[in-house]
N, C-alpha and C positions, 0 to 999 in steps of 0.2 A: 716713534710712529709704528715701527713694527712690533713693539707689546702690542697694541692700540689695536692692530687690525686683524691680530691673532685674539683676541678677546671679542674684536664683532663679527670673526669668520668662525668662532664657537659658538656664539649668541642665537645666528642664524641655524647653524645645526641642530642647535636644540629646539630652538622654533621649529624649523621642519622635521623633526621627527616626531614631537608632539603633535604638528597638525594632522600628519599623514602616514603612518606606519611604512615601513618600506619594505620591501621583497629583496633579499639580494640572491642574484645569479651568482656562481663561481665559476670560471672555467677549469680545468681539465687540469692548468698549471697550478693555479692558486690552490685547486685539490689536495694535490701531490706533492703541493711545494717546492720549491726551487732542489731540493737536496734527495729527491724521488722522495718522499716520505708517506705515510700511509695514512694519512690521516682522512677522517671522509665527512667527521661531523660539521665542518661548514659547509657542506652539500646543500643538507638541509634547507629549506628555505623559513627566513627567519618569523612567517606569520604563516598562520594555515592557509591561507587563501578561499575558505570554504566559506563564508558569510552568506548566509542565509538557507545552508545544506541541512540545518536542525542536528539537535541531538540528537548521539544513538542512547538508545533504553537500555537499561538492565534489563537482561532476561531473568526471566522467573527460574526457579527449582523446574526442572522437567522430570517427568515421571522417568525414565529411564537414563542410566547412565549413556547409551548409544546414542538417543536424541541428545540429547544434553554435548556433546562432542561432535555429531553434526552441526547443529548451531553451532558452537562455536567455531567450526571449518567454516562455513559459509560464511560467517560475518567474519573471519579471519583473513579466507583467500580470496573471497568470492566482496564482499560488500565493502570494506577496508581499504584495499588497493584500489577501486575506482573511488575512494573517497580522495585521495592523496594527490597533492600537487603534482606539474609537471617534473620537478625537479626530484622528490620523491619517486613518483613511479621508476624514474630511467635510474633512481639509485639502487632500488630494489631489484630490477629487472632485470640487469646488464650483470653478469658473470664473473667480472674482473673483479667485483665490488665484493660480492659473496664471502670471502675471510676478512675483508676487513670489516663487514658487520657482524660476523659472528664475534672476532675480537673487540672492536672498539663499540658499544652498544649505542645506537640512534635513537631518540623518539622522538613523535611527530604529535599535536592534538589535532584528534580525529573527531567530530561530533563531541566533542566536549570530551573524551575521555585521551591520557595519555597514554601512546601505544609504541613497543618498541618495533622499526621498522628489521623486518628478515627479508633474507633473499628469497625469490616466486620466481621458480620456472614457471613461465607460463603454460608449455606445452608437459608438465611434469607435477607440478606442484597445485595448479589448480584445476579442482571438479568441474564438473560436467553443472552446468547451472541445473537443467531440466531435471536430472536424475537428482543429484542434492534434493531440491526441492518436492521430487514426489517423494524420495524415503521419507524427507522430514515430516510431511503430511499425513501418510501411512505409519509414522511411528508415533502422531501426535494420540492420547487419550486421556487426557485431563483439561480443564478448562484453560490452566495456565499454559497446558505446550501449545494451546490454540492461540493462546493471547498472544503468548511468544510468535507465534506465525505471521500472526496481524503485524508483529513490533517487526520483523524482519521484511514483511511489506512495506513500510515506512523507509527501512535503511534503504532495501533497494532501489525507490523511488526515488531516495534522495542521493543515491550516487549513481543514477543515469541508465539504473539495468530498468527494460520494458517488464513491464507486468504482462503476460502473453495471453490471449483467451483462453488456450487449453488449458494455462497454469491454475485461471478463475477459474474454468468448472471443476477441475478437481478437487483445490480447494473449496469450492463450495458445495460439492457431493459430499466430501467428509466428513465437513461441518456440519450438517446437514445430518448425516446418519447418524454422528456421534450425540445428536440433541442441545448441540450448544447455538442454540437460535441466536441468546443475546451477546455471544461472541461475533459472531454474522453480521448482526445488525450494526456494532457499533464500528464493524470492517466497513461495513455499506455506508453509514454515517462519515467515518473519515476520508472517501472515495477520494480527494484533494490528495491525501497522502498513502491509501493506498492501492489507489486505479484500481480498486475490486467495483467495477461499476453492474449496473441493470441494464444498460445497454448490451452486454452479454446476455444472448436470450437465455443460456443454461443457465446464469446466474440467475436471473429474473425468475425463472420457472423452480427452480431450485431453491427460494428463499421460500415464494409462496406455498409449495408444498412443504416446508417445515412449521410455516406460520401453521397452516391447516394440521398439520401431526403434533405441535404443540396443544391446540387446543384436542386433540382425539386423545391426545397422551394423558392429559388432567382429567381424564372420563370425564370431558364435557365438565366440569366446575365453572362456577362463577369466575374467578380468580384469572383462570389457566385462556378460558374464553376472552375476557376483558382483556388480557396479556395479547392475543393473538390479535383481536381487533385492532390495537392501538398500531401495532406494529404490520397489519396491512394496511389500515390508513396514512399510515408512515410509507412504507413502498409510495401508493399511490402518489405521494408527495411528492418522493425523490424522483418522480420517472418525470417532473419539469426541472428537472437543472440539466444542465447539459453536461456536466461528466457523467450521468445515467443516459445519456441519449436524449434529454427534452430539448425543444426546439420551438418558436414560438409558433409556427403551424404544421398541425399536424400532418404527419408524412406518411403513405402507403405502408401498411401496416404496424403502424406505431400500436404498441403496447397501450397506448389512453384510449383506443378506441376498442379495445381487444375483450367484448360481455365477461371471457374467459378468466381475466384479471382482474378487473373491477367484481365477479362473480364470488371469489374469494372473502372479499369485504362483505358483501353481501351475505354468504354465508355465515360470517361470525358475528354481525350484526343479528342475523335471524336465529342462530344459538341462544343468543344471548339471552332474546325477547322470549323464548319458548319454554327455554330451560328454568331462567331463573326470572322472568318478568312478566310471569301468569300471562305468556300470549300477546303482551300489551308492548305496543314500538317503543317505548318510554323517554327515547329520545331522539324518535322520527327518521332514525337511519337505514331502518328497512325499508322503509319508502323511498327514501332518498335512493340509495345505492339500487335499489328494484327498478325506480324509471332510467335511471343511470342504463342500467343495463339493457332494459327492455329499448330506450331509445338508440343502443347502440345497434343491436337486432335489426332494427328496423331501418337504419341506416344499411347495415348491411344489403336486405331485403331490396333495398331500392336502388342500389348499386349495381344486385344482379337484376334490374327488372332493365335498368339503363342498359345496361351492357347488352342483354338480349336483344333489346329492342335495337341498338345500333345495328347488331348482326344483321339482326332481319333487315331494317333499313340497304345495308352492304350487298 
């Protein structure tokens, strides 16, 4: 009887490890072992616990050796350790631990890559987020140390660090100067994962004037025009989802009622028709985006005719 119930008290364990993965905790003795002993790798905890955090990217080649070594500080101290379980962090963190990781080496899977866990002062070992991230911007001048910026927008999102307004607009000034429009756009297309939203008026205002210095930059061409259009018609798009600030009615100064925004559209639509389409709408967008705009005028117009007249009423 007792083979018997040691053969279905094993049956069942393999059942439930297959159905359900399991986490184990260790305490403090089972660490150390009955005999003090040093040992720390069943600390770890034995699944990531991160389902559904995404993977981290490869970064690109960076144009310099110094970017190239800030990234990797940041996704090292800064992105990495809020990836990591409870039981992780407080192995990393806690001071006691510190030689026996450097002797006994741990790794953890972080966003799909294997990483060996090190000891983080917190108050010593890790950067200043704010600062990290403007050198990295001001160091960025290639398309890929831009890409790379988007990719470590993703990480941070996905380990719980805020994307802050001031961080968008400087990021988006950069980008912005440096000419990388469609590194921009496809930052504003992943807003999901990289909170670089429109609802940030710098950002908003900031994208538009690259749209319009794209097409100034092409001396006005077909091509460079076309390029611009698509991609303010794009903006206009994005400002109804609501991680750009869209909302199903419009709200005191929302950006869709704003001639100023839609203006821009309007402008590369009329490029277009001038430049390369002998003066001719060719495909009715200058009208369109013209009464767009003239009816937004007019809305304005009548707002302040309201508003007077309550005065005087008052």
């Amino acid at each position: 009887m007792a083979p018997r119930r040691c053969v279905t008290a094993l049956q069942n364990a393999v059942k439930s490890s297959l159905a359900k993965p399991q986490c184990r905790t260790f305490s403090r003795s089972a660490i150390c072992g009955q005999n003090g002993g040093k040992s720390i790798a069943p600390f770890v905890c034995l699944c990531s616990q991160e389902c559904g955090l995404g993977d981290l990217i490869d970064l690109q080649e960076s144009s310099s050796p110094d970017l190239a070594d800030l990234l990797q500080t940041i996704r090292s101290k800064i992105i990495i350790p809020n990836r990591l379980n409870k039981n992780q962090r407080r192995l990393i963190e806690r001071k006691d631990y510190a030689d026996n990781l450097e002797n006994e080496p741990v790794h953890a899977t972080v966003g799909g890559q294997r990483v060996r866990l090190q000891h983080l002062d917190k108050l010593k070992d890790v950067p200043a987020r704010w600062e990290s991230i403007k050198s990295a911007i001001e160091l960025s001048q290639s398309k890929q140390d831009y890409e790379n910026l988007f990719h470590l927008l993703r990480d941070m999102h996905s380990a719980g660090i805020p994307m802050k307004p001031f961080w968008q607009a400087k990021l988006t000034r950069n980008t912005q100067a440096s000419g990388m429009l469609p590194v921009l756009m496809t930052g504003l297309r992943g807003v999901k994962e990289t909170r670089l939203s429109l609802a940030n008026p710098e950002v908003l205002h900031r994208t538009l004037w690259a749209i319009h210095a794209w097409a100034e930059d092409g001396k006005w061409k077909e091509e460079p025009i076309r390029v611009a259009l698509h991609y303010a018609e794009e903006v206009i798009a994005m400002l109804e989802d609501p991680l750009h600030g869209g909302s199903p009615r419009l709200a005191e100064n929302d950006p869709r009622t704003d001639p100023t925004i839609t203006g821009v559209v309007l402008e590369c639509a009329a490029l277009l028709a001038h430049h390369h389409q002998g003066g001719k709408d060719e495909s009715g967008k200058v009208a369109l985006y013209a009464e767009r705009v003239m009816s937004m005028f007019r809305s304005v117009g009548d707002e302040k005719v309201s508003a007077a007249q309550a005065s005087n009423v008052s």
